[in-house]
C-alpha positions in Angstrom: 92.5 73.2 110.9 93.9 70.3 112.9 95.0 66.7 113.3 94.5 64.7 115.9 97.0 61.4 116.4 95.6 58.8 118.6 97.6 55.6 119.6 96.9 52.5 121.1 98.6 49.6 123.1 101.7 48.7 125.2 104.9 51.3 124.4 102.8 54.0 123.2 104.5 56.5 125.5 107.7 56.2 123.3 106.0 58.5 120.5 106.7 61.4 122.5 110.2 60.9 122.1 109.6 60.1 118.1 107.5 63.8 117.6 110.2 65.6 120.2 107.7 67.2 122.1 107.7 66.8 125.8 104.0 66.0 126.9 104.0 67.9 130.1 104.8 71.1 127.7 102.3 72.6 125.2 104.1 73.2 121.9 103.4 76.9 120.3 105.0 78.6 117.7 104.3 81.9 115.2 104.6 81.0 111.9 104.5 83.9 109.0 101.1 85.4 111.3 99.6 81.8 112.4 99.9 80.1 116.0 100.9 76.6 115.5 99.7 74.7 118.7 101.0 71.1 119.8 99.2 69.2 122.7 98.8 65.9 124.3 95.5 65.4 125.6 95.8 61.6 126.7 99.5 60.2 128.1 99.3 56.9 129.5 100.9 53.7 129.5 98.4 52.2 127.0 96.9 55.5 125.3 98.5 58.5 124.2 96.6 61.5 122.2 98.1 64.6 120.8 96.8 67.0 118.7 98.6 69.9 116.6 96.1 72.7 114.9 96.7 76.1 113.6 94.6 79.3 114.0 94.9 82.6 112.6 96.3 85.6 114.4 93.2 88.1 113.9 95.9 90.8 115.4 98.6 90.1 113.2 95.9 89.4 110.1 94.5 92.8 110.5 98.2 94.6 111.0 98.9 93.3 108.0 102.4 93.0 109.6 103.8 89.3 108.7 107.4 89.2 109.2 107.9 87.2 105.8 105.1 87.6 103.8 101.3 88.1 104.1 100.2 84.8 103.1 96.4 85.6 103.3 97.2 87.3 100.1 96.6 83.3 98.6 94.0 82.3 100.4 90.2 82.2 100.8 88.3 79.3 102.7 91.5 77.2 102.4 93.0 79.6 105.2 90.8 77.6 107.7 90.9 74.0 105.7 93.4 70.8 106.0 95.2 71.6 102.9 98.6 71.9 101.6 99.1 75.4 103.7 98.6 73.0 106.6 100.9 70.8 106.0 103.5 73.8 105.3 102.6 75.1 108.6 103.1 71.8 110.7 106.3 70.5 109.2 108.8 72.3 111.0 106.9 70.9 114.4 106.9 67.3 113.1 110.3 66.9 111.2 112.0 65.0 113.8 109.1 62.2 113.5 108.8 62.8 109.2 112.3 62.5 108.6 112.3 59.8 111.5 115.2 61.1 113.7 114.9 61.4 116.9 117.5 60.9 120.1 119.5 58.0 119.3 118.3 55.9 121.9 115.1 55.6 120.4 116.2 55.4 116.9 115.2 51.7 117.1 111.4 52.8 117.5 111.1 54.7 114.0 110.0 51.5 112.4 107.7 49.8 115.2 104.4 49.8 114.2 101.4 51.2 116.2 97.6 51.1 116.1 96.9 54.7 115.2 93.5 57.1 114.5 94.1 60.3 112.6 91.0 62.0 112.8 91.4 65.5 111.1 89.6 68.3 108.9 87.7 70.3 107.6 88.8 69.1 104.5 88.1 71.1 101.2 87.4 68.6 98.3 85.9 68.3 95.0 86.9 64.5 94.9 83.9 61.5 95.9 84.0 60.0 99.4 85.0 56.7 97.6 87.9 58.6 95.7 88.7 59.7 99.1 88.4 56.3 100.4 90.3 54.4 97.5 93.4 56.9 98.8 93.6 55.6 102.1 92.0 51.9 102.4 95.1 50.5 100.2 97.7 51.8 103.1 95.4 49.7 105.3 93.6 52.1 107.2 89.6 52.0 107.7 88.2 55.2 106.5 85.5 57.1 108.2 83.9 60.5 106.6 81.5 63.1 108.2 79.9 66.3 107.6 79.3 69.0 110.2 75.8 69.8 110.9 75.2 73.4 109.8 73.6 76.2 112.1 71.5 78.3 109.7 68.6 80.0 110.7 67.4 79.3 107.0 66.7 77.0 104.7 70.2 76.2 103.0 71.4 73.2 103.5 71.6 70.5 106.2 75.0 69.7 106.1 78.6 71.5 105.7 80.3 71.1 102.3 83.3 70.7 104.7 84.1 66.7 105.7 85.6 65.0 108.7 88.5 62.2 108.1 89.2 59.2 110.3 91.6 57.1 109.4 92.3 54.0 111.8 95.0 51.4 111.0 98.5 50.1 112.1 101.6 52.0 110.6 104.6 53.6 111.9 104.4 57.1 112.7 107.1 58.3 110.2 105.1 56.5 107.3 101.5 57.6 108.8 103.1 61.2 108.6 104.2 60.9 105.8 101.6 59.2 103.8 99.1 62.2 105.3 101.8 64.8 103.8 101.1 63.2 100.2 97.7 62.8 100.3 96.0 65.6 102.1 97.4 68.4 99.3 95.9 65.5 97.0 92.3 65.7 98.5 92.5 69.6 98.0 94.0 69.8 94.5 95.0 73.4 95.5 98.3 74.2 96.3 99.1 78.4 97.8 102.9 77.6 96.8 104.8 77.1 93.1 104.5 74.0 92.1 108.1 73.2 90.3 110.7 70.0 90.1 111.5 70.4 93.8 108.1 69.1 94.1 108.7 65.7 92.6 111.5 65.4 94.8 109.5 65.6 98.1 107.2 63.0 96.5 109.7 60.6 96.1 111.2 61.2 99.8 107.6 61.2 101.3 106.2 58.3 99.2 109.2 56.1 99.7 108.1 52.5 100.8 104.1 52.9 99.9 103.3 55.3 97.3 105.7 53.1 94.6 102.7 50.0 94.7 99.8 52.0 95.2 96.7 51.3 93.0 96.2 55.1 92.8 99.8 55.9 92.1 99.5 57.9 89.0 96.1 59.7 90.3 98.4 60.9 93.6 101.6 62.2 91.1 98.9 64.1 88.8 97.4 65.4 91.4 99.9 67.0 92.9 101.9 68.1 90.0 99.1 69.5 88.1 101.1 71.1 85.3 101.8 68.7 82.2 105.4 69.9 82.1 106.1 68.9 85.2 104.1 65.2 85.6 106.0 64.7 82.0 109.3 64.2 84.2 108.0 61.6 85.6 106.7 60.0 83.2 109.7 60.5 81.3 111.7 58.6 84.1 109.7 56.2 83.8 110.6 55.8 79.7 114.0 55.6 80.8 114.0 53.4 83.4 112.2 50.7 81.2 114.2 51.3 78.3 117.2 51.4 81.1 116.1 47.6 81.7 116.0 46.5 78.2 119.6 47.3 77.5 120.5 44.9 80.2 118.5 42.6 78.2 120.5 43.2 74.8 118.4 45.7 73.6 120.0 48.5 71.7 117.8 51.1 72.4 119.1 54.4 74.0 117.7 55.5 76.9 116.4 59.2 77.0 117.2 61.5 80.0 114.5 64.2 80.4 116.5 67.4 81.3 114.4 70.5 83.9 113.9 73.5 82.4 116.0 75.3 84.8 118.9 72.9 83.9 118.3 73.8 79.5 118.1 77.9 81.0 121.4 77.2 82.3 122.9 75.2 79.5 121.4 77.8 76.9 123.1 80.5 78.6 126.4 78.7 79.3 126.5 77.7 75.5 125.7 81.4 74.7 128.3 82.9 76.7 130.9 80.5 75.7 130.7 82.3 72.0 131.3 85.7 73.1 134.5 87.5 72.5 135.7 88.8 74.8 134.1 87.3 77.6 136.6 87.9 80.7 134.5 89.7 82.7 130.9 88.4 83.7 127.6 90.2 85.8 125.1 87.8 87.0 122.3 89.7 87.8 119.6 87.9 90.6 121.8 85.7 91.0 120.3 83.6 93.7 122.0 80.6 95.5 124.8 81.0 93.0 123.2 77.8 90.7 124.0 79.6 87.6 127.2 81.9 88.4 129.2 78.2 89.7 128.5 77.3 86.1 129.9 80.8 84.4 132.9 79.7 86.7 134.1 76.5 84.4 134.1 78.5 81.2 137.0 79.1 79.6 138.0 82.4 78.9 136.1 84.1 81.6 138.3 85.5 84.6 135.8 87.3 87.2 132.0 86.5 87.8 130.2 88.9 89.9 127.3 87.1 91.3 124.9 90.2 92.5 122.0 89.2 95.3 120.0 91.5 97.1 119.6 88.5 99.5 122.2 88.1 102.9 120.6 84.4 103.2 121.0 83.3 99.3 124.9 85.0 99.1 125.8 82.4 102.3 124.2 79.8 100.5 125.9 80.7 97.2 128.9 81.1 99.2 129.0 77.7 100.1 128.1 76.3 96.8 131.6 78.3 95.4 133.5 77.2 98.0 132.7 73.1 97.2 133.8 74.1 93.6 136.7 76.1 94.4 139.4 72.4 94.3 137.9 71.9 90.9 140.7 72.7 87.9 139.8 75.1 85.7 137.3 76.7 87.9 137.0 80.6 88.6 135.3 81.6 92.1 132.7 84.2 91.7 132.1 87.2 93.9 129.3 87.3 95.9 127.9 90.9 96.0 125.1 92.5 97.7 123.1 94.4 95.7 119.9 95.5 93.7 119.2 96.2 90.1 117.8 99.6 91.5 121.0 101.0 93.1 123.6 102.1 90.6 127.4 100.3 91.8 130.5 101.7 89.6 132.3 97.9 89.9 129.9 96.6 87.6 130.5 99.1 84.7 131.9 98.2 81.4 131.7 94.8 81.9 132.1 92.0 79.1 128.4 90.4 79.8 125.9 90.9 81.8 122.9 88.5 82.3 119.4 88.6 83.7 117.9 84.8 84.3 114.6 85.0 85.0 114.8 88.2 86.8 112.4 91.1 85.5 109.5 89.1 85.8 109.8 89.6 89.3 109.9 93.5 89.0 107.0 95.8 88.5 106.6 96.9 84.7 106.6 100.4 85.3 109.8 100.4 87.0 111.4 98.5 84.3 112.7 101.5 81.9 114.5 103.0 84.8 116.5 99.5 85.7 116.9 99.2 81.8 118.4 102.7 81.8 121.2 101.8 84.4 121.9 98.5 82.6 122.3 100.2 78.7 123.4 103.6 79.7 125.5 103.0 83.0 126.7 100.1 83.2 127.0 99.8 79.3 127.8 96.1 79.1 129.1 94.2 75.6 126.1 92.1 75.9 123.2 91.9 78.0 121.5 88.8 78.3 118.0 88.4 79.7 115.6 85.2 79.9 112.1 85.5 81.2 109.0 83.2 80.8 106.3 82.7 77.6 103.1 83.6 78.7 101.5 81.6 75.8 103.8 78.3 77.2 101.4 78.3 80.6 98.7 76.5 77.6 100.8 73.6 77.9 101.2 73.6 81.4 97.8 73.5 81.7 97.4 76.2 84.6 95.3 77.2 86.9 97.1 80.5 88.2 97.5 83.6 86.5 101.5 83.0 86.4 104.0 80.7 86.9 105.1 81.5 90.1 103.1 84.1 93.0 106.0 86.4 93.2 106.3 87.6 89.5 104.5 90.8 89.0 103.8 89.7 85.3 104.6 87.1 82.1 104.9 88.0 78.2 103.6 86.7 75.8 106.7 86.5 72.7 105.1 89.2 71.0 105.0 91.5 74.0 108.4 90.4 74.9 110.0 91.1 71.3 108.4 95.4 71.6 109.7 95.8 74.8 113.3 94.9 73.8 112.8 96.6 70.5 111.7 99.4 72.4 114.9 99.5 74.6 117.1 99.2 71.9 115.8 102.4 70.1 116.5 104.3 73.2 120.5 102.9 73.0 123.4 101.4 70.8 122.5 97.8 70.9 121.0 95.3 68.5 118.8 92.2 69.7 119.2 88.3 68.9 115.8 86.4 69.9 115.8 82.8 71.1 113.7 80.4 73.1 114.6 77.8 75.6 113.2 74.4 76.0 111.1 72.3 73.8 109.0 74.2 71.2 105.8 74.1 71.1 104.3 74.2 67.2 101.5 77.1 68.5 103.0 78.3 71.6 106.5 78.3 71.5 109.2 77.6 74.0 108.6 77.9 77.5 111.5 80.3 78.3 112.1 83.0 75.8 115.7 84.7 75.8 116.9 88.3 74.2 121.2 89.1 73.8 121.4 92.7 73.4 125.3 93.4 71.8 126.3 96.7 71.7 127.0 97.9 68.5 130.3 100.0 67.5 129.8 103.4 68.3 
């Protein structure tokens, strides 16, 4: 898979400095098993041509031996297509020219226009050559498609499923870049990553300038937000933008704020927690980048947080997320610890609450009862709070995948959730409170689903 960026006309030398990369140098990097290969094949005062293409390791492929993760796991032709794992792959080698930052000397040159041909494939797509065509001709650029001849030595068919793109036009390279980051997951309507909020935001960076007056703008957001849950933010912004403008106007309507679901997991469980007595001492379990445990940290009547990651890279990020709260009054500063649901620690016995966001999804089932064990028999909280998703809720988002995101080793349904906790609670002192999170769904429910085990008097 590849792109090729050709340019045109006087100055064109200058892009080197705009991409970073030195032409007399071939770019190469490793990325989680993949080469990822920069050249310039044409440097001259009037014509410059660079091309940057990933290839499989077969080696490392075979090894099975990916530093991060073995991403192969996702993939099937799209390993070898122009697709959103593309783009993933490339942007670390083209952020100086995306985010259009280069030395400051040539700062100046991030919004001169060139006369550029991106020529790059094969491209994966279900959508028309005129669907494909009505995405690019409104940014100005004339649109060329081809189909490789195929090679079989029977009677198949004459030409590859797989097409060619050439795009010529004039643009800036930061908007050409970017405009190819948008659209090229778009063509493939396959994406190998989660697909959540953040995703709206990198929309909104990428599309800035072009995307807001496209004829195909609500084809592009659909397309790459797939899930209804998610496009509905946006379409909710736009409610209250409109209804935003009126009230300048005179109107008295209120304008309506859609709020993410991670934000209403949070709020549910800060409201929750703020109605426990006693509450002084508080476990976060998973606790991630600290999003949740700087929260705990502004409720009154809680006096120590232990915010427990098994990650080094997510405690130094929550790290620095406690610090930037720690001027604010009222505010207690949670400890970061490093550790695992799997490894017993005394300092987090007999704690006042404990709480699990969105954590045992992300834990094989059958090693559940023994993590469940150190929770309700070692540790021995006052209340344990988990949150985990609604299998029946992925109707609504209208997926695709088997779950909501690739790293959870399964999703309950609210029936399956409710005998699980009913079967913890059997083996120990505790009652159960059931609740859901987010808006309810008349035949499926909420989209998170939440259990408080209290421990009863013994």
């Amino acid at each position: 898979m590849q792109l090729t960026m050709k340019a045109t006309g006087d100055n064109v030398k200058v892009l080197s400095h705009l991409l970073a990369k030195n032409p007399a140098n071939l770019y190469e990097r490793n990325h989680k098993g993949h080469s990822v290969r920069l050249f310039y094949s044409k440097f001259s005062e009037t014509e410059v041509e660079v091309t940057i293409f990933v290839s499989p390791d077969p080696i490392e492929l075979l090894k099975h031996t990916s530093n991060a993760y073995d991403i192969t796991h996702y993939i099937n032709d799209r390993e070898f297509a122009v697709s959103s794992i593309f783009c993933s792959f490339i942007r670390s080698a083209l952020g100086t020219a995306l985010n259009g930052q280069p030395k400051e000397e040539f700062s100046a040159w991030v919004d001169h226009p060139f006369s550029f041909q991106f020529d790059f494939g094969p491209v994966a797509s279900a959508l028309s050559n005129q669907q494909i065509i009505n995405l690019f001709e409104p940014l100005g650029y004339k649109v060329e498609i081809s189909r490789g001849e195929t090679g079989y030595s029977f009677d198949m068919k004459p030409k590859s499923t797989a097409r060619y793109l050439s795009l010529n036009g004039v643009c800036t390279l930061q908007n050409g870049l970017r405009q190819l980051f948008v659209l090229i997951p778009v063509l493939d309507n396959y994406k190998h990553y989660y697909i959540d909020e953040k995703e709206i935001e990198k929309l909104e960076r990428y599309g800035q300038g072009w995307l807001e007056d496209h004829p195909q703008k609500d084809f592009i957001w659909r397309q790459s937000l797939r899930f209804k849950e998610i496009y509905s933010m946006v379409e909710n912004s736009k409610i209250t933008q409109d209804r935003s403008d009126s009230q300048e106007e005179g109107s008295k309507e209120p304008a309506v704020k859609k709020v993410r679901l991670n934000e209403l997991r949070y709020e549910k469980i800060i409201e929750t927690v703020s109605k426990i007595e006693p509450r002084e001492s508080v476990v976060d379990f998973g606790s991630g980048e600290g999003k949740l445990s700087v929260r705990l940290g502004f409720v009154n009547g809680i006096k120590e947080i232990l915010a427990v990651e098994p990650s080094e890279s997510a405690n130094i990020r929550a790290l620095e997320l406690f610090d930037k709260a720690e001027s604010k009054a009222g505010y207690v500063k949670p400890t970061p610890l490093w550790g695992s649901l799997f490894y017993y620690d005394e300092r987090l016995k007999g704690k006042d609450i404990m709480i699990l966001c969105e954590v045992i999804e992300h834990i094989d089932e059958f090693r559940l009862p023994k993590v469940m064990d150190t929770i309700l028999n070692e540790y021995q909280p006052n209340v344990l709070i988990i949150t985990t998703p609604n299998k029946e809720y992925n109707n609504v988002y209208d997926m695709e995948e088997h779950f909501r995101h690739s790293d959870h080793r399964f999703e309950w349904t609210r029936e399956e959730f409710h005998h699980w906790c009913l079967n913890r609670s059997a083996q120990y002192p505790y009652e159960l409170i059931f609740d859901g999170i987010g808006e309810e769904h008349k035949q499926y429910g909420c989209p998170t689903q939440m259990c408080m085990f209290v421990r009863k008097e013994v």
